[in-house]
C-alpha positions in Angstrom: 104.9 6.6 35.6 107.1 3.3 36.1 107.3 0.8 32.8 106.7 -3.2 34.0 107.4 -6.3 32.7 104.7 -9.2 33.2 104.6 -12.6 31.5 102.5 -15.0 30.0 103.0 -18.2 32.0 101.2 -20.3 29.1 103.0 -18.5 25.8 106.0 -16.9 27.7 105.3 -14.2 25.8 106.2 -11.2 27.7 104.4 -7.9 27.8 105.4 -4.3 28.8 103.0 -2.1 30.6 103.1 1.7 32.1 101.4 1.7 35.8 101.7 3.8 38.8 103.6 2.1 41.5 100.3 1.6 43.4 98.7 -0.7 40.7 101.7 -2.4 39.4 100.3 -5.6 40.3 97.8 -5.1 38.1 99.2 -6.5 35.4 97.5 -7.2 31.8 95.7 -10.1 30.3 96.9 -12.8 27.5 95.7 -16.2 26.8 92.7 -15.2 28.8 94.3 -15.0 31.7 96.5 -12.5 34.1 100.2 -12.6 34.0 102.9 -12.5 35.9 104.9 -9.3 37.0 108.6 -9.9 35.9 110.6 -8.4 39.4 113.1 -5.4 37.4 113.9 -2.2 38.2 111.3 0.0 36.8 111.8 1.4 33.9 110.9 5.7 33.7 111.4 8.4 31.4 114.0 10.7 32.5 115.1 14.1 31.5 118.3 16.0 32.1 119.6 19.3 31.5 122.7 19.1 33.8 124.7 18.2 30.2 123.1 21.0 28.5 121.2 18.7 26.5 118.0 16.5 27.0 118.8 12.5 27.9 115.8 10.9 27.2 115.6 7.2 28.7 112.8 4.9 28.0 113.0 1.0 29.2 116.8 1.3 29.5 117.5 3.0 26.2 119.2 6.4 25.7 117.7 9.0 23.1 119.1 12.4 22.5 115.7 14.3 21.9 112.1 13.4 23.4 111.1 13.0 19.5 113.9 10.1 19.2 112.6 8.8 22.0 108.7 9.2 20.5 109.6 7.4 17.4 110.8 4.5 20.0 107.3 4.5 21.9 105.8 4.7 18.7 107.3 1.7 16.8 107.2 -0.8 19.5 103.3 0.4 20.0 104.0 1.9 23.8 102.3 5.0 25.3 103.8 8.0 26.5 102.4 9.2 30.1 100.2 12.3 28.6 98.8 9.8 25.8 98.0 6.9 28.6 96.2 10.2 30.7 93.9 11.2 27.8 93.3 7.7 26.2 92.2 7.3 30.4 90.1 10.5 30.3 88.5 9.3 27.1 87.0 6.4 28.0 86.0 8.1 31.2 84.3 10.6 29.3 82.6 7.4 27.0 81.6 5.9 30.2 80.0 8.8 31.5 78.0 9.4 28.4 76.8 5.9 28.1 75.7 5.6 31.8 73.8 9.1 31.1 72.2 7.6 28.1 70.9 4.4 28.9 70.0 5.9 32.3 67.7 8.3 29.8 66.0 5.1 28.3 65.5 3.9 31.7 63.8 6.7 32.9 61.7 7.1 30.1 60.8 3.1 29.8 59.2 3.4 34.0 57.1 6.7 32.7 56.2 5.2 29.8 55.3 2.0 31.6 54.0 3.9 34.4 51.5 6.1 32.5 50.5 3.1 29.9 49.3 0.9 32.5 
């Protein structure tokens, strides 16, 4: 999944965001309100064994080893794909759970209502 660069048009401040190509537009929030994609070339992870060694690239940067280049996504509080997918699932799952629970207490307040009146 492609890296993006969106600013701030009130702070400048600019803010780097993993997206698939299809929702790159969608770009986050500061100063309660959306910014604005910076136009780049897309920034990916790339791997390469034609050398005989791994060259691992994240937003431009070279690492010799995918933990390097974890240490990188780390530090400057990024995501790696498989981290973005579960964090993703996660809230899926928390979503799901919450909709099956209050629609629990919903059910139970019409019977409740229903057999009280």
């Amino acid at each position: 999944m492609p890296f993006y660069l969106a600013e701030c048009s009130e702070c400048h401040t600019q803010h780097e965001y993993m997206a698939k190509v299809a929702a790159r537009n969608r770009t986050p929030r500061c100063c309660k309100k959306k910014t604005t994609r910076v136009i780049e070339a897309p920034q990916v992870a790339a791997y390469s064994t034609l050398t005989g060694w791994k060259d691992v690239q994240v937003n431009g940067k070279h690492f010799a080893s995918g933990d390097l280049a974890k240490k990188y996504i780390k530090k400057n509080d990024l995501c790696t794909t498989e981290e973005g997918a579960a964090r993703a699932s996660e809230g899926v799952r928390n979503r799901k759970q919450k909709y099956k629970k209050d629609l629990r207490a919903d059910i139970s307040k019409a019977v409740n209502k229903h057999w009280h009146h």
